[in-house]
N, C-alpha and C positions, 0 to 999 in steps of 0.2 A: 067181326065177331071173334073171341078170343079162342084158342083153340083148348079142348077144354081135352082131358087125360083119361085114363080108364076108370079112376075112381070119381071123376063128376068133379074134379075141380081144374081150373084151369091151369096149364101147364107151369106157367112160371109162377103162381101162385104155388104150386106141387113142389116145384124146383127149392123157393125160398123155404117152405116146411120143413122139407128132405135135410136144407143146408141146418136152417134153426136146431132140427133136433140132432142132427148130427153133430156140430158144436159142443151144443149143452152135455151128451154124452162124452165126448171128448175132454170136457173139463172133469167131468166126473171120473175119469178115469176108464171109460170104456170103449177102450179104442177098438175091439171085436165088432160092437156093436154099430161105431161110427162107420168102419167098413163097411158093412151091409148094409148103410143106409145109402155111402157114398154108391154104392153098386146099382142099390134099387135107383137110385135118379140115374143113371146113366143106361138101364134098361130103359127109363121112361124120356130118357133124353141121350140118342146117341153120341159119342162125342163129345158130350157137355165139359167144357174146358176146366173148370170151377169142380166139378167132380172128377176128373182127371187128374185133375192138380192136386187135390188133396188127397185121392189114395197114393198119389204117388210119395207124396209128404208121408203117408202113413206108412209107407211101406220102410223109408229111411226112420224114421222117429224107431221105428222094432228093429232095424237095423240090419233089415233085407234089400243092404245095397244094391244086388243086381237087379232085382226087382224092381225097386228104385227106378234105377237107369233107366229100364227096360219102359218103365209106365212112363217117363220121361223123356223118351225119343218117339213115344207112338201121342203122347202129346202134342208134342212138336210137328211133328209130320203132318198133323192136323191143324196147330194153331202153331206157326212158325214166329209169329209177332208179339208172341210172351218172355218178354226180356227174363224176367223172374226164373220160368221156368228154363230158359236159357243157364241162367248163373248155377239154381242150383244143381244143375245135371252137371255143370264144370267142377261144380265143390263137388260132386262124388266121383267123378272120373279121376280130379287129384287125388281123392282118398285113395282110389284105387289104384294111380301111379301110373295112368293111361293121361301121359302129358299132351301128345299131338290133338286126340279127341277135347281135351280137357280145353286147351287154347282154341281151341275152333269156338267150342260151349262161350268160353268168355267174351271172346269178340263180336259170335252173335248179339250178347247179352249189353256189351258197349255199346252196339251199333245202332241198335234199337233203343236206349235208355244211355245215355254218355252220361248222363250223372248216378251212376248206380256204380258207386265207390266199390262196395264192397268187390263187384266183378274186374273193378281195376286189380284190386289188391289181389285177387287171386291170379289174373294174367302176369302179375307181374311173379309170385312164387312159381308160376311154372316156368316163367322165362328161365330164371332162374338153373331149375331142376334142367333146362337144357341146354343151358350155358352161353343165353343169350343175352349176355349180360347190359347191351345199350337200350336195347328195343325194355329187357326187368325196369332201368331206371326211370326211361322215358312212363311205364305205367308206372310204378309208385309214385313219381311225380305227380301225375295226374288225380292219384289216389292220397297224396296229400292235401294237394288243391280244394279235394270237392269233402275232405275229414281233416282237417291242420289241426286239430286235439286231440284226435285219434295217434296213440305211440306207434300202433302198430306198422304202418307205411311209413313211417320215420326210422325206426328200426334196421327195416328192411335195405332202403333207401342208403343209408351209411354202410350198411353190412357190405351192399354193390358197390360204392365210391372205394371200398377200402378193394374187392376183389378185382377194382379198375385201377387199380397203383394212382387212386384218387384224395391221399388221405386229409387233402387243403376242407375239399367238400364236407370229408366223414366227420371233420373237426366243426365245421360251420352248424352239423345237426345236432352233435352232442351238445354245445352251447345251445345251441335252438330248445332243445328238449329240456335243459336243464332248470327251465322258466316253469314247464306246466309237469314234466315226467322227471323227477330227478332222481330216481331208482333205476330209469331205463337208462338215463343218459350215464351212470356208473357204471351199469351193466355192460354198455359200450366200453366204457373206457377201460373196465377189467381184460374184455374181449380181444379191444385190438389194442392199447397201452398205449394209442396216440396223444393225452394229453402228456398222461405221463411221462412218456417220451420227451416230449417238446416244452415240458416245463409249462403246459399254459391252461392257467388259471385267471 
């Protein structure tokens, strides 16, 4: 028998209501409102991951980073196996410039979901920001792998080869790019003047 709520409907029927109208206000622009819908299911569902996740969405969308975070590690705690929720706690930890937390956020987010690019892509900007420059390549690699049209991990990718006294590689992506990104692949070459250098067109 299904377990039925305090208004006389049953719960996940309540749950899906809660989410439908919360949405719908969300498009409309009334993110006040969507909060306190996401609140009221989560009085009538403690924990509920799906309403956790979204205030915490809502809390960055207004751009109550620590808040954010905050709804974001008490997520976690509770549902450890949300890749998603993983990543974007890492994209706000980078915002914040809190790289150690931020790499942990991303490699849960890998660990559980290895094709979930975009969490490549940010493991490898914070490698980066901590000067880890083999372990940066090895993710944007990866993060080319699973987005090859995406510029952005290609970018990154050569920007590393070049702070790796690599510039045979940097040269091999500006070519690369210059097929589908050919603004990026200028941009490069303004950047670090390898073709220019080396005469090779």
């Amino acid at each position: 028998m299904p377990v039925v709520g305090r208004r006389g409907l049953p719960l996940n029927l309540r749950h899906k209501w809660f989410s439908l109208r919360a949405w719908v206000l969300l498009a409309l622009g009334r993110r006040g409102d969507a909060e306190r819908l996401f609140r009221e299911m989560l009085k009538a569902c403690p924990g509920d991951a799906h309403a956790m996740a979204s205030l915490a969405h809502l809390h960055a969308m207004a751009g109550r980073r620590i808040q954010a975070i905050d709804a974001y590690r008490e997520l976690l705690a509770l549902h450890p196996d949300q890749a998603a929720a993983w990543f974007n706690l890492g994209f706000l930890l980078e915002e914040q410039e809190s790289w150690a937390p931020a790499l942990d956020a991303f490699r849960r987010a890998t660990g559980l979901a290895p094709d979930l690019d975009r969490a490549w892509y940010g493991m490898g900007l914070v490698l980066i920001r901590l000067g880890r420059l083999d372990e940066a390549a090895a993710a944007l690699k990866r993060n080319t792998q699973l987005q090859p049209m995406s510029p952005y991990g290609w970018y990154q990718l050569a920007r590393v080869h070049v702070d790796r006294k690599e510039p045979d590689e940097a040269v091999k992506i500006i070519r690369h790019l210059r097929g589908f990104e050919p603004k990026v692949a200028a941009q490069l070459e303004r950047e670090t003047g390898l073709l220019a250098n080396r005469g090779g067109h």
